[in-house]
N, CA, C and O atoms as a Tripos MOL2 file, in Angstrom:
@<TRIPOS>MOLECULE
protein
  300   299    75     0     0
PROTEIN
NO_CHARGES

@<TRIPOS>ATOM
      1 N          20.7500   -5.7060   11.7200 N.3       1 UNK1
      2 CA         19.8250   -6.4120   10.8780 C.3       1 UNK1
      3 C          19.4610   -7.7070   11.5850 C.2       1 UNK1
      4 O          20.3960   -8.3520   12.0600 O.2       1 UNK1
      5 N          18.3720   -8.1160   11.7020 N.am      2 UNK2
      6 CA         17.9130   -9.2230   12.1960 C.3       2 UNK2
      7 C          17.7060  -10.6580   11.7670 C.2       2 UNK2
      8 O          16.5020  -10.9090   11.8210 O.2       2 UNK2
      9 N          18.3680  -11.6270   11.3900 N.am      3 UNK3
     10 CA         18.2100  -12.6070   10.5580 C.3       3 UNK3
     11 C          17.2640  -13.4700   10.9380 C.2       3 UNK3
     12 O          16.7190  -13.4150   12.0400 O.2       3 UNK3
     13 N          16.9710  -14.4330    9.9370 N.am      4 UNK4
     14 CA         16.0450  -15.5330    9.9730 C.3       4 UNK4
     15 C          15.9540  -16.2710   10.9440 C.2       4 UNK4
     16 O          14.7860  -16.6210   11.1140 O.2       4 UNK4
     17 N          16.6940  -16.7050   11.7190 N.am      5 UNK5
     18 CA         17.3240  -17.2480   13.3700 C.3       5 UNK5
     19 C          16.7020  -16.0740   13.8400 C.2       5 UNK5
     20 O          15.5730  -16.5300   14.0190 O.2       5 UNK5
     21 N          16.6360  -15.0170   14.1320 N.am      6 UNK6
     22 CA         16.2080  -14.2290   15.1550 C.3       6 UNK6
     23 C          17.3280  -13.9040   15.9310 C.2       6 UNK6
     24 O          17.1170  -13.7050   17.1280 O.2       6 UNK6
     25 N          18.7340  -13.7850   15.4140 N.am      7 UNK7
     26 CA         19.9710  -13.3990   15.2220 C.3       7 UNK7
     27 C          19.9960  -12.1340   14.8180 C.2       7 UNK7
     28 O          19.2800  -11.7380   13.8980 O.2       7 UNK7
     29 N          21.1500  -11.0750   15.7230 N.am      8 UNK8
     30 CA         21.3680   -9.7750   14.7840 C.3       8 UNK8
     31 C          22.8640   -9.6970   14.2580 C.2       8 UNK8
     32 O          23.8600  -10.3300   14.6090 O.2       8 UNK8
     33 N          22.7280   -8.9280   13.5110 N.am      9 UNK9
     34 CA         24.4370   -8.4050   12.5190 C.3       9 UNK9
     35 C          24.2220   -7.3980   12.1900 C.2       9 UNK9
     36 O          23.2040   -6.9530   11.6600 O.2       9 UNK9
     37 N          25.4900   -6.7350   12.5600 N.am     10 UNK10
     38 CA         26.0280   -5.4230   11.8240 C.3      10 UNK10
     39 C          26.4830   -5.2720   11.1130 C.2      10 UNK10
     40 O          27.6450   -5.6780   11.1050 O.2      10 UNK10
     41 N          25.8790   -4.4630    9.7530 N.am     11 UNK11
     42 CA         26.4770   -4.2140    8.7890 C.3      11 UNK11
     43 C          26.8090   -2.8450    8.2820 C.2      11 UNK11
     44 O          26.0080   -1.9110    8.2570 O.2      11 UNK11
     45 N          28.0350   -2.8010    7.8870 N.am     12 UNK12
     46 CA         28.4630   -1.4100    7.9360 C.3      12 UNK12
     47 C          28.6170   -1.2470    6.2070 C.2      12 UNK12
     48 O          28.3410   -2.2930    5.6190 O.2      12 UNK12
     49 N          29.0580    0.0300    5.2240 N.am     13 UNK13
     50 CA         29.0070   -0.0450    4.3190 C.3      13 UNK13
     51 C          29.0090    1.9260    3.8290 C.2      13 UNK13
     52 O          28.4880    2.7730    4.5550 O.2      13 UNK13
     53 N          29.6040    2.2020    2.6920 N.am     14 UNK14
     54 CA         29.2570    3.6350    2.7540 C.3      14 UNK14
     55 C          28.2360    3.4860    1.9140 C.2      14 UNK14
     56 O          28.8650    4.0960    1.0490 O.2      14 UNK14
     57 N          27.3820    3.2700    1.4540 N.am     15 UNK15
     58 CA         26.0790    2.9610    1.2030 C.3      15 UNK15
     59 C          25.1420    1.9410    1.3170 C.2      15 UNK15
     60 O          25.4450    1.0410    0.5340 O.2      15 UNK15
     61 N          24.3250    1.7360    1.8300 N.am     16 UNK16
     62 CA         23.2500    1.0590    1.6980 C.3      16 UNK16
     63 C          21.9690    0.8940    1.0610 C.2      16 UNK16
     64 O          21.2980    1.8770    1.3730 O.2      16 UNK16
     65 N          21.2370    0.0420    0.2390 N.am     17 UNK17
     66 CA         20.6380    0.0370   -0.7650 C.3      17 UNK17
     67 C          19.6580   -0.9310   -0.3110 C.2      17 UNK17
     68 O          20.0100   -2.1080   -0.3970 O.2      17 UNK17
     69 N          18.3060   -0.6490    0.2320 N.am     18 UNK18
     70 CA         17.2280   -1.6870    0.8270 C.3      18 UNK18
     71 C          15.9820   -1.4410   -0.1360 C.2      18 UNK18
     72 O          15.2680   -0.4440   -0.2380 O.2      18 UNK18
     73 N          15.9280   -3.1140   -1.0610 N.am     19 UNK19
     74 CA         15.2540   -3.3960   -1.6360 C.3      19 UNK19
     75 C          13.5670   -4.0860   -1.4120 C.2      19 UNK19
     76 O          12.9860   -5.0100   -1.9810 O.2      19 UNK19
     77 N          13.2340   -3.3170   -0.5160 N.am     20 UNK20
     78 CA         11.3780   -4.6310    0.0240 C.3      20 UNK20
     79 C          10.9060   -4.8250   -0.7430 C.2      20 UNK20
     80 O           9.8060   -5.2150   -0.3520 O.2      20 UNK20
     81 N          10.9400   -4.8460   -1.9360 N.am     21 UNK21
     82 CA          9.8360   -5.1060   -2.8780 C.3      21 UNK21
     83 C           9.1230   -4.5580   -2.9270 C.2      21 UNK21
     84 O           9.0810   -3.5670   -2.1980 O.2      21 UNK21
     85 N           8.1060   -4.8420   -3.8120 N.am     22 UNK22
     86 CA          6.4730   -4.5250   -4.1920 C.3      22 UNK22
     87 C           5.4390   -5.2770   -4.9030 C.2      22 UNK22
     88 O           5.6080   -6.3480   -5.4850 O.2      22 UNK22
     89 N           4.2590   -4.5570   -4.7910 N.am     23 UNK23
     90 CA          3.3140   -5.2100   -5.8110 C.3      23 UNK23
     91 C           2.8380   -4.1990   -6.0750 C.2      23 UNK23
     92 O           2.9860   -3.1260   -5.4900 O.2      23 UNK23
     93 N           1.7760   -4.6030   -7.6280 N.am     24 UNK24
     94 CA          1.8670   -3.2090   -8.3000 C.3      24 UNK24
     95 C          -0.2080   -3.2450   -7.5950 C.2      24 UNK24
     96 O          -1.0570   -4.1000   -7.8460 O.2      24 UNK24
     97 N          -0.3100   -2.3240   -6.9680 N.am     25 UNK25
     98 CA         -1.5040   -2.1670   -6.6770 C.3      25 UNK25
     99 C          -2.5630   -1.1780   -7.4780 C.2      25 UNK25
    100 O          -2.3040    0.0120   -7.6580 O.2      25 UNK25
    101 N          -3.8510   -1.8360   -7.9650 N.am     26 UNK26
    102 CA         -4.7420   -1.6010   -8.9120 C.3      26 UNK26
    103 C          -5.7030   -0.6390   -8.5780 C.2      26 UNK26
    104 O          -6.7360   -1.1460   -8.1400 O.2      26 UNK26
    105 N          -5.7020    0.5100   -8.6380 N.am     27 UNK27
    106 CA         -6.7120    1.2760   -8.3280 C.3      27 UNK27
    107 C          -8.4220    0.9400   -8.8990 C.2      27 UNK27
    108 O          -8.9170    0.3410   -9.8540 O.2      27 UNK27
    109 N          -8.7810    1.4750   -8.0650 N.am     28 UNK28
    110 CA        -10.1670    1.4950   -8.1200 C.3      28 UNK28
    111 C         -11.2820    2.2200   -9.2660 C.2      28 UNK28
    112 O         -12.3370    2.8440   -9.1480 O.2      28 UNK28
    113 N         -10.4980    1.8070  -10.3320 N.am     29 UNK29
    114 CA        -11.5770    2.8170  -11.2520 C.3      29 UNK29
    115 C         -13.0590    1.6680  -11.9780 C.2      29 UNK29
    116 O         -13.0080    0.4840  -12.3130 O.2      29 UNK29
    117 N         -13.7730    2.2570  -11.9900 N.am     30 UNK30
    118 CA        -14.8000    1.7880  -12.6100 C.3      30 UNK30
    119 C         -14.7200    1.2500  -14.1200 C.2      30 UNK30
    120 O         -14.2770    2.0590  -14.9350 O.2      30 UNK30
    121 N         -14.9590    0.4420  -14.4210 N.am     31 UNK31
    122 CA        -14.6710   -0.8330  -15.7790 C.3      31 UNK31
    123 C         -13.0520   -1.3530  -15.5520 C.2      31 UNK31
    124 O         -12.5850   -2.4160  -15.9610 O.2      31 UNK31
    125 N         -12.5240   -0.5700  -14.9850 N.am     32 UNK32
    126 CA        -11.2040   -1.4540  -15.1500 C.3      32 UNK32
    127 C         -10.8900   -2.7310  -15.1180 C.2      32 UNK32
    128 O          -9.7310   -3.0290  -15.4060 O.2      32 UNK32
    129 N         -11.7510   -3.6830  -14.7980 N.am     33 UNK33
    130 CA        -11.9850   -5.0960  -14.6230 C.3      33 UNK33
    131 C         -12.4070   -5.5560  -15.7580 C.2      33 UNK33
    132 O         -12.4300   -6.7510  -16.0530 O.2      33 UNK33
    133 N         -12.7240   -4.7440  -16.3820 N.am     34 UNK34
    134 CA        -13.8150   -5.2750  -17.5060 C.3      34 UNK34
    135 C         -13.1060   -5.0760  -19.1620 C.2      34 UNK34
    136 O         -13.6930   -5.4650  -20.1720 O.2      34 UNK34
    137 N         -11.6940   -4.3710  -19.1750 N.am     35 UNK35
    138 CA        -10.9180   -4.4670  -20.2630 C.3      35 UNK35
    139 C          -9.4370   -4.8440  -20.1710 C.2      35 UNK35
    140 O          -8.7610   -4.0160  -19.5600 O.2      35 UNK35
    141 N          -8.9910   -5.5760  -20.4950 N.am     36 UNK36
    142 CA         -7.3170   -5.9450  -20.3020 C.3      36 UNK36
    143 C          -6.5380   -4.7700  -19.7740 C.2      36 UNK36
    144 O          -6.8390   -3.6010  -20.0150 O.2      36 UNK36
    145 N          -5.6450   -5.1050  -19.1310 N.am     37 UNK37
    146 CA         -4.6860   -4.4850  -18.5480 C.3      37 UNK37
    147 C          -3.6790   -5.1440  -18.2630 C.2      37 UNK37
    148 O          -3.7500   -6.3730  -18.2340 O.2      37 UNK37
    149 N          -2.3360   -4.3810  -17.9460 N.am     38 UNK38
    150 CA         -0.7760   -5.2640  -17.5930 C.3      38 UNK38
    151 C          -0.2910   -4.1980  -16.5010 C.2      38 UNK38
    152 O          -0.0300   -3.0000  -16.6170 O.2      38 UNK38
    153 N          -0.2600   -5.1720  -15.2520 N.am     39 UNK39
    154 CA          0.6700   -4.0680  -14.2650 C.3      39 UNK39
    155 C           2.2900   -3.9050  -14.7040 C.2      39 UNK39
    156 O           2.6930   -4.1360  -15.8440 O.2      39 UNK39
    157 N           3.0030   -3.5370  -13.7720 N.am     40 UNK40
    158 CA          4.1150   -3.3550  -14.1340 C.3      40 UNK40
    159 C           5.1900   -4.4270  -14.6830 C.2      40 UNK40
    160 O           6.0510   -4.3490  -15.5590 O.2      40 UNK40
    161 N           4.6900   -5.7070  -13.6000 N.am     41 UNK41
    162 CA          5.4290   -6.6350  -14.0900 C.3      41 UNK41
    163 C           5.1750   -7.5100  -15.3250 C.2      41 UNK41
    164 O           6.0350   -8.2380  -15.8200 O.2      41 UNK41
    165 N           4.0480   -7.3900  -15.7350 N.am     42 UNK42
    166 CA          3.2150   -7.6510  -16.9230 C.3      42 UNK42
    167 C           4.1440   -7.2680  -18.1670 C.2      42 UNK42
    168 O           4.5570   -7.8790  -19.1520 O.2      42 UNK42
    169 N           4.3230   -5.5680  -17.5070 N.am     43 UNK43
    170 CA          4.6690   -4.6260  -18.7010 C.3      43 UNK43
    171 C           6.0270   -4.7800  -19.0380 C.2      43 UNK43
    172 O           6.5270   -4.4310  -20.1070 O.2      43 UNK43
    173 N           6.6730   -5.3720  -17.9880 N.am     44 UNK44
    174 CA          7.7800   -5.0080  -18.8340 C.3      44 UNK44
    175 C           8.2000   -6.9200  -19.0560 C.2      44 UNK44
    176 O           9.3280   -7.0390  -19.5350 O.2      44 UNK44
    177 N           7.6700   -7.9550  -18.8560 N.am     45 UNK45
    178 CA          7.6660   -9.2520  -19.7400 C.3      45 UNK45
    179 C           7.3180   -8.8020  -21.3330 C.2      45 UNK45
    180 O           7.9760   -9.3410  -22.2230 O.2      45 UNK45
    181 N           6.3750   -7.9000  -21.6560 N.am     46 UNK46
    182 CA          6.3530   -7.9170  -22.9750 C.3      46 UNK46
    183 C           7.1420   -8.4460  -23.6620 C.2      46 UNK46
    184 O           8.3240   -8.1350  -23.5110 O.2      46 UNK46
    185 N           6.7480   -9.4970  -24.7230 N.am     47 UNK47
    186 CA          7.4800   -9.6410  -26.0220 C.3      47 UNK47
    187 C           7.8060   -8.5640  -27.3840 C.2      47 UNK47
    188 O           8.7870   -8.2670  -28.0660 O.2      47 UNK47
    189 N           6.2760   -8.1720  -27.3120 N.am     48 UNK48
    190 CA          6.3490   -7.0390  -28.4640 C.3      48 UNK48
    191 C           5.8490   -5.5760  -27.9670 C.2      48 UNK48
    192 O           5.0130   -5.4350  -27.0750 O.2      48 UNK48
    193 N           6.4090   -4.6130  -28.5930 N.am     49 UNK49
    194 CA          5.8860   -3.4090  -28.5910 C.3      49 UNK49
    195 C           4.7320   -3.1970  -28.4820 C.2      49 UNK49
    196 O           4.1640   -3.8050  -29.3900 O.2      49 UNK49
    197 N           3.6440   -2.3730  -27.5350 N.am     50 UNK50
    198 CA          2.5250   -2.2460  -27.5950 C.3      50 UNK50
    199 C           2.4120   -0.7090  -28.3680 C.2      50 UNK50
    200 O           2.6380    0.2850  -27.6770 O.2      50 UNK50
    201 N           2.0930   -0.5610  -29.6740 N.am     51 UNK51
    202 CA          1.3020    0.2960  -30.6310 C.3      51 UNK51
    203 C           0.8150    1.8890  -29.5880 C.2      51 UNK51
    204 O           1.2180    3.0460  -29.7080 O.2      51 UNK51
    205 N          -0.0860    1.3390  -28.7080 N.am     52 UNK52
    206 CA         -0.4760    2.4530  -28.0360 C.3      52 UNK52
    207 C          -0.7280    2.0340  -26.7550 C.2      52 UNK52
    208 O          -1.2670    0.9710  -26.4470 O.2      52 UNK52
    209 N          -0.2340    3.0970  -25.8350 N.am     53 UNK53
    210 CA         -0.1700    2.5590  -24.2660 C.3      53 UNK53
    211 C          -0.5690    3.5120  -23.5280 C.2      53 UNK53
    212 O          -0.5130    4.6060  -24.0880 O.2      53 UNK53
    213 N          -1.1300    3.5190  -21.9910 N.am     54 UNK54
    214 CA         -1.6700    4.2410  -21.5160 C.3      54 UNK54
    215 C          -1.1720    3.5680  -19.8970 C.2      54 UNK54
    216 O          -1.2960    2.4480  -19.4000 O.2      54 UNK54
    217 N          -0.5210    4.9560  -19.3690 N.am     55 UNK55
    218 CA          0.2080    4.1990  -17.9670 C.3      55 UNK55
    219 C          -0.4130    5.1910  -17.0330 C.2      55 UNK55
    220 O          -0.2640    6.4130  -17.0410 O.2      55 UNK55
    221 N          -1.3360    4.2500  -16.0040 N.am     56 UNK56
    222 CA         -1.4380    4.8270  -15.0590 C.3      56 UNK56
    223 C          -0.8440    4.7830  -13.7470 C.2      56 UNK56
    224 O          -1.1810    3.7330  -13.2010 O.2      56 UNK56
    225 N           0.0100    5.5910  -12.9040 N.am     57 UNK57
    226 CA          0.7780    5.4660  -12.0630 C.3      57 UNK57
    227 C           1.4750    6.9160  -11.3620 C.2      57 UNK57
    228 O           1.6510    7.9650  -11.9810 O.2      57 UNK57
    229 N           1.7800    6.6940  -10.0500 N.am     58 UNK58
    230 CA          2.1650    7.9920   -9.6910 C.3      58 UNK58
    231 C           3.6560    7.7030   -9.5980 C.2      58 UNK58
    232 O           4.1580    6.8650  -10.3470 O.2      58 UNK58
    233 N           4.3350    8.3280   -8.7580 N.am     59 UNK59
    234 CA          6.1800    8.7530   -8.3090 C.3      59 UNK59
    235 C           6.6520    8.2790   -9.3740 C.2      59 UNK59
    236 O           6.0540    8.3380  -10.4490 O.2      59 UNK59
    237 N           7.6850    7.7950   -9.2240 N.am     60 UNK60
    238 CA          8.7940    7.8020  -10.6720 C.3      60 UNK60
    239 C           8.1800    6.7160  -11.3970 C.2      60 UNK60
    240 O           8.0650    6.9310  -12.6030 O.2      60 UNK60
    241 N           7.7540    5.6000  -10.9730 N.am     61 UNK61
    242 CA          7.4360    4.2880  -11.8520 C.3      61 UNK61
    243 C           7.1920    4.2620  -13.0080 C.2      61 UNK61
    244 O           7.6480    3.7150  -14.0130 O.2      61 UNK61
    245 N           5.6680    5.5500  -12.5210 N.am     62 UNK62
    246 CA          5.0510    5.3430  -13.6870 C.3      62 UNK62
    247 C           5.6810    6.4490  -14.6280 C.2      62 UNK62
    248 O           5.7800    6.0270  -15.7800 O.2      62 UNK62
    249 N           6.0670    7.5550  -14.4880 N.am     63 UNK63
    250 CA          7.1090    8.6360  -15.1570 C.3      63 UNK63
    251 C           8.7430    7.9810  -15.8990 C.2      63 UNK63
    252 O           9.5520    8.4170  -16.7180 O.2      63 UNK63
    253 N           8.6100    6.6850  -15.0370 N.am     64 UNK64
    254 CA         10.0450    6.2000  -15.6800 C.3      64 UNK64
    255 C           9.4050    5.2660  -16.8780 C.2      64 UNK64
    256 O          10.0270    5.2970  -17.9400 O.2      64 UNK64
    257 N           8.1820    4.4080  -16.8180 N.am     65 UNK65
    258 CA          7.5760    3.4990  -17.8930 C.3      65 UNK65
    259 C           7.2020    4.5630  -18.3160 C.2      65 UNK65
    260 O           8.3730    4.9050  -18.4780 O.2      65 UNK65
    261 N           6.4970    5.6680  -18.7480 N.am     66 UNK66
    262 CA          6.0530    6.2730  -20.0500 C.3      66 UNK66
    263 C           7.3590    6.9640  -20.8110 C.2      66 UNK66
    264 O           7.3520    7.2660  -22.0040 O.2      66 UNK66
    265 N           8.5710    7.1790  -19.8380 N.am     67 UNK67
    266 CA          9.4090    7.8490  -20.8580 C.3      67 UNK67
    267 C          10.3120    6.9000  -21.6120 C.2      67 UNK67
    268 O          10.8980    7.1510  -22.6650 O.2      67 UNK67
    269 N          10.3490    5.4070  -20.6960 N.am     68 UNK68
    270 CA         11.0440    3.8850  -21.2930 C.3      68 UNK68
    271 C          10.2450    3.5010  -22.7530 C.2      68 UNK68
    272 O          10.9750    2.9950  -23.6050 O.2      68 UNK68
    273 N           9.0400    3.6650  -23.0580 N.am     69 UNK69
    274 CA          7.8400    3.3630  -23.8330 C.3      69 UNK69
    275 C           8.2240    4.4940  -24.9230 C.2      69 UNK69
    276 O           8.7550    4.4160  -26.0300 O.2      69 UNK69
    277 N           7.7920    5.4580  -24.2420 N.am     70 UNK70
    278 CA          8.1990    6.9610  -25.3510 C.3      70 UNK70
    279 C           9.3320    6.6580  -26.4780 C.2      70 UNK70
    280 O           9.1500    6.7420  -27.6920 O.2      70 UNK70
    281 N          10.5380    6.2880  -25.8250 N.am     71 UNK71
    282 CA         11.4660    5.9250  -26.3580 C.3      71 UNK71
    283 C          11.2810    4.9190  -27.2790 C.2      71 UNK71
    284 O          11.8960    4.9150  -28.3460 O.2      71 UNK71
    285 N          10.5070    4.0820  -26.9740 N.am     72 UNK72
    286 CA         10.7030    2.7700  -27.8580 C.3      72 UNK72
    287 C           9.2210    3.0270  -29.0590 C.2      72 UNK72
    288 O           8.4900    2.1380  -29.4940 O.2      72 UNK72
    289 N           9.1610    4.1780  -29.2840 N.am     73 UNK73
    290 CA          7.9520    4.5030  -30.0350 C.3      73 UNK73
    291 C           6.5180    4.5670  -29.3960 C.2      73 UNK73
    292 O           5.7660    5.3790  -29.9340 O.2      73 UNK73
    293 N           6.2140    4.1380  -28.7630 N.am     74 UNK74
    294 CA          5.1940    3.4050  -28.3620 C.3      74 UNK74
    295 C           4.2110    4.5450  -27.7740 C.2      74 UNK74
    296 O           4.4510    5.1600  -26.7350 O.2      74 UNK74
    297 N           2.8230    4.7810  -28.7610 N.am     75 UNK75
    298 CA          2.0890    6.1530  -28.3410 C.3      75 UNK75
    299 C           1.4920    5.9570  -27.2950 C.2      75 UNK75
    300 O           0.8500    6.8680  -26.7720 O.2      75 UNK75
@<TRIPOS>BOND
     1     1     2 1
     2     2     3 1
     3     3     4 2
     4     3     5 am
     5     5     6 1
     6     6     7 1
     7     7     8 2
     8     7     9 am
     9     9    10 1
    10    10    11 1
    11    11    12 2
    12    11    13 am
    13    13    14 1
    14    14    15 1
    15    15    16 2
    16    15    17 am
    17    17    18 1
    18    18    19 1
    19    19    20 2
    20    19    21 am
    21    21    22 1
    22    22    23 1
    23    23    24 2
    24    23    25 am
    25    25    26 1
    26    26    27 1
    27    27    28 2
    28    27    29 am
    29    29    30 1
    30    30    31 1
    31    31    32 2
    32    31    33 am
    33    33    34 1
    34    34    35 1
    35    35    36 2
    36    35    37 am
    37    37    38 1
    38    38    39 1
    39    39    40 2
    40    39    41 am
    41    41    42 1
    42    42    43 1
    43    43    44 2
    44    43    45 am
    45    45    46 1
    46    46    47 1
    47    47    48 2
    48    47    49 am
    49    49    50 1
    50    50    51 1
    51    51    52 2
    52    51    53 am
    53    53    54 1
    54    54    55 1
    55    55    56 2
    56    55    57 am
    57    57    58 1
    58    58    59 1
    59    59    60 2
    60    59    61 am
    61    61    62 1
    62    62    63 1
    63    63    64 2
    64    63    65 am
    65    65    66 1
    66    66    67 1
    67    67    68 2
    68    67    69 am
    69    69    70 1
    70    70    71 1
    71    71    72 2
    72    71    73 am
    73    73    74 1
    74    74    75 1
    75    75    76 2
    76    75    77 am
    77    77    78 1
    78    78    79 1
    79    79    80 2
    80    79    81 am
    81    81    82 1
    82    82    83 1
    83    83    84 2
    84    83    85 am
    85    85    86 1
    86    86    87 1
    87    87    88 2
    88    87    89 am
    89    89    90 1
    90    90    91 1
    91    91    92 2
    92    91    93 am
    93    93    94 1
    94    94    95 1
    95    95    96 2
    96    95    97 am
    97    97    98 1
    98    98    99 1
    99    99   100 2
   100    99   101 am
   101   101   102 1
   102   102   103 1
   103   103   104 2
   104   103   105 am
   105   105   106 1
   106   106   107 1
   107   107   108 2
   108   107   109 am
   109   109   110 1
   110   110   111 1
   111   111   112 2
   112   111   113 am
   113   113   114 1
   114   114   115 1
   115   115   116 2
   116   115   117 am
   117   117   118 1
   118   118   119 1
   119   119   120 2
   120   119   121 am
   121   121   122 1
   122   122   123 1
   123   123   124 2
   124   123   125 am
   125   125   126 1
   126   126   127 1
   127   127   128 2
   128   127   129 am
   129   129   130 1
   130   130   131 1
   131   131   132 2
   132   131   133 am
   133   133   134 1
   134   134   135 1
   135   135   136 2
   136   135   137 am
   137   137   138 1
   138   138   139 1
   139   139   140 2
   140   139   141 am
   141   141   142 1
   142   142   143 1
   143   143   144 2
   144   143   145 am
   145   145   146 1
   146   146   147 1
   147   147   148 2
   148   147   149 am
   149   149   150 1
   150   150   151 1
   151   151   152 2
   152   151   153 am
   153   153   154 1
   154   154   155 1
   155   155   156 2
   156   155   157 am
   157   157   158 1
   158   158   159 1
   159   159   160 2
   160   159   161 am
   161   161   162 1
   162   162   163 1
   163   163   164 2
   164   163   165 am
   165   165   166 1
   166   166   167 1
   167   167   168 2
   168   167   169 am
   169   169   170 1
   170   170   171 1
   171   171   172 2
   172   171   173 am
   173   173   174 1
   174   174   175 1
   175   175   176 2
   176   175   177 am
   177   177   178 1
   178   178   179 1
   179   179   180 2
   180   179   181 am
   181   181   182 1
   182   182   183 1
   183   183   184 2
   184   183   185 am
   185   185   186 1
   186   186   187 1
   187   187   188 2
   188   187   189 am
   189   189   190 1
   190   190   191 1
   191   191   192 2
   192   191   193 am
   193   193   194 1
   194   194   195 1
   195   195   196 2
   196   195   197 am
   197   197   198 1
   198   198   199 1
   199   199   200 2
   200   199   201 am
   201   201   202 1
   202   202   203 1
   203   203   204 2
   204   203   205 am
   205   205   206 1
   206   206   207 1
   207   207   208 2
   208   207   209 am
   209   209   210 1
   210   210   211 1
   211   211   212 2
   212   211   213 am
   213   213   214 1
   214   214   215 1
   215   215   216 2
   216   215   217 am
   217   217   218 1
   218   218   219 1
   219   219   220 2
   220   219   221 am
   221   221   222 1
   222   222   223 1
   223   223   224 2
   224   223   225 am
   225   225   226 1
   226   226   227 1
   227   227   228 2
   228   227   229 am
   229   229   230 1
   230   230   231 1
   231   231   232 2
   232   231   233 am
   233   233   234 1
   234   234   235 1
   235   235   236 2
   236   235   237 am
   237   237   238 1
   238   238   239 1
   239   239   240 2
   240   239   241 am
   241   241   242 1
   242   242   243 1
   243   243   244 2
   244   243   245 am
   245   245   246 1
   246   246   247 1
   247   247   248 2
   248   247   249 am
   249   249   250 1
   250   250   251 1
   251   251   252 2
   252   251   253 am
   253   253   254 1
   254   254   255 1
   255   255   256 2
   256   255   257 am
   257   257   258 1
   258   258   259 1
   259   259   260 2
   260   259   261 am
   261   261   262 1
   262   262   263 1
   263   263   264 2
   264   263   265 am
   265   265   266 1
   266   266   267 1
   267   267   268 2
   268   267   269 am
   269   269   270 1
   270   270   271 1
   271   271   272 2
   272   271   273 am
   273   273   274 1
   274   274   275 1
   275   275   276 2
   276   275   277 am
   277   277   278 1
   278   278   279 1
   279   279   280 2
   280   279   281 am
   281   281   282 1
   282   282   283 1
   283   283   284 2
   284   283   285 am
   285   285   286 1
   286   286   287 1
   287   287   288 2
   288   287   289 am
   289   289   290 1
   290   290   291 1
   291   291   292 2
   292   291   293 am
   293   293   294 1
   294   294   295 1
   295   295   296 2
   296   295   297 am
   297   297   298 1
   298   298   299 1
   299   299   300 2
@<TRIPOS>SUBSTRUCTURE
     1 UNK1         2 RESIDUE 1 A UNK
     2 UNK2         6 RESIDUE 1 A UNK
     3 UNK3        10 RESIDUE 1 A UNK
     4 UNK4        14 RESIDUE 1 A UNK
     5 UNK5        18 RESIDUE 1 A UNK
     6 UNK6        22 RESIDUE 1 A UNK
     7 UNK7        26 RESIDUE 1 A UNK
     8 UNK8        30 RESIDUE 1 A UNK
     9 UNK9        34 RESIDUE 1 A UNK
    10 UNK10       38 RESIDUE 1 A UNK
    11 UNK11       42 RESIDUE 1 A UNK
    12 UNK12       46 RESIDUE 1 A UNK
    13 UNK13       50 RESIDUE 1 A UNK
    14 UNK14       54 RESIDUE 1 A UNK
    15 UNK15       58 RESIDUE 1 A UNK
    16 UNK16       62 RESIDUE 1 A UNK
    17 UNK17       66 RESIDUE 1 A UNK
    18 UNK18       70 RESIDUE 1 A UNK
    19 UNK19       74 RESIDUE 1 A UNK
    20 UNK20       78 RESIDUE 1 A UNK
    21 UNK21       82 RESIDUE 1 A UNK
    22 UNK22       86 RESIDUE 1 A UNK
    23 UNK23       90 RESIDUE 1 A UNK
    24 UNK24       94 RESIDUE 1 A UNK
    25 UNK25       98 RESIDUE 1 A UNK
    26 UNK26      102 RESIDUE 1 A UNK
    27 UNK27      106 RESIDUE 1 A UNK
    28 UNK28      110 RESIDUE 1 A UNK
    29 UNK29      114 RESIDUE 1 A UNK
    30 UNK30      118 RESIDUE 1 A UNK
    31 UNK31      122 RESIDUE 1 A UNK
    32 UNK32      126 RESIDUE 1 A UNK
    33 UNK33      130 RESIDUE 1 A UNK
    34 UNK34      134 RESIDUE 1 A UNK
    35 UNK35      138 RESIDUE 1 A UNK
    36 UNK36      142 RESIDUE 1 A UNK
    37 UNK37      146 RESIDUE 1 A UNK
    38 UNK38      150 RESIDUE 1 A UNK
    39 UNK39      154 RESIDUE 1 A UNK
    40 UNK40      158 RESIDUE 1 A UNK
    41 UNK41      162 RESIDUE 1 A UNK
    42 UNK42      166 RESIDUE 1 A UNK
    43 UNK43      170 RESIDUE 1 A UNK
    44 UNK44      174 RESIDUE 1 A UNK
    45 UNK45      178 RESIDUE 1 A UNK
    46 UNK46      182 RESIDUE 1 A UNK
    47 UNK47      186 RESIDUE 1 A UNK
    48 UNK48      190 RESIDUE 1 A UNK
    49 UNK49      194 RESIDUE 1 A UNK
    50 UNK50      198 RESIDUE 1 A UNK
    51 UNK51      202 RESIDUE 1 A UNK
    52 UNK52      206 RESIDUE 1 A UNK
    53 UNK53      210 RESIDUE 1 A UNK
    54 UNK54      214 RESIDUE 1 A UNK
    55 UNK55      218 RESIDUE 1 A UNK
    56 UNK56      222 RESIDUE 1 A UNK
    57 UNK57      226 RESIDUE 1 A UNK
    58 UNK58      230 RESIDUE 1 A UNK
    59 UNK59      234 RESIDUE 1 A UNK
    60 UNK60      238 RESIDUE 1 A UNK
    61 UNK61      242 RESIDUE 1 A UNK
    62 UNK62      246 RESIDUE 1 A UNK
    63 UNK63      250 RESIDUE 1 A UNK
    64 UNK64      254 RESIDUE 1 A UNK
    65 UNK65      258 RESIDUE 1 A UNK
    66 UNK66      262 RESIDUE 1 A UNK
    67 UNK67      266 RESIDUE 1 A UNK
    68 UNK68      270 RESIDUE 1 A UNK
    69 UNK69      274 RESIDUE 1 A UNK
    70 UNK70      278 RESIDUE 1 A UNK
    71 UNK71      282 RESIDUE 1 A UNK
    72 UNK72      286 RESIDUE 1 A UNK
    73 UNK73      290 RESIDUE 1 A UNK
    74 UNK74      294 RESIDUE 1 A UNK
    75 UNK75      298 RESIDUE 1 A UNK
């Protein structure tokens, strides 16, 4: 691994778990600019339950927020 110095270290471990982050990137649909929306990190600050929700998203994210939502009522 290469540190901030421009230093390396070895790290050994029986698992490893590499977190890069993300941002939640907005596809390109037509009006989407033009009515509210909450990306992911939006979505899950919520204070209150949103009534009715509509998640657009592919790989697990978005399959893990509609079944987190599902759960909590939320059509």
């Amino acid at each position: 691994m290469q540190l901030a110095d421009k230093t390396a270290q070895e790290i050994k471990a029986p698992l490893i778990f590499i977190n890069t982050g993300t941002r939640a990137a907005l596809p390109e649909l037509p009006g989407l600019s033009d009515v509210p929306y909450l990306t992911t990190t939006e979505l899950l600050d919520l204070q209150e339950l949103p009534e009715h929700l509509l998640i657009l998203g592919g790989a697990t994210s978005g399959w893990n927020l509609g079944r987190c939502f599902a759960g909590l009522a939320a059509k």
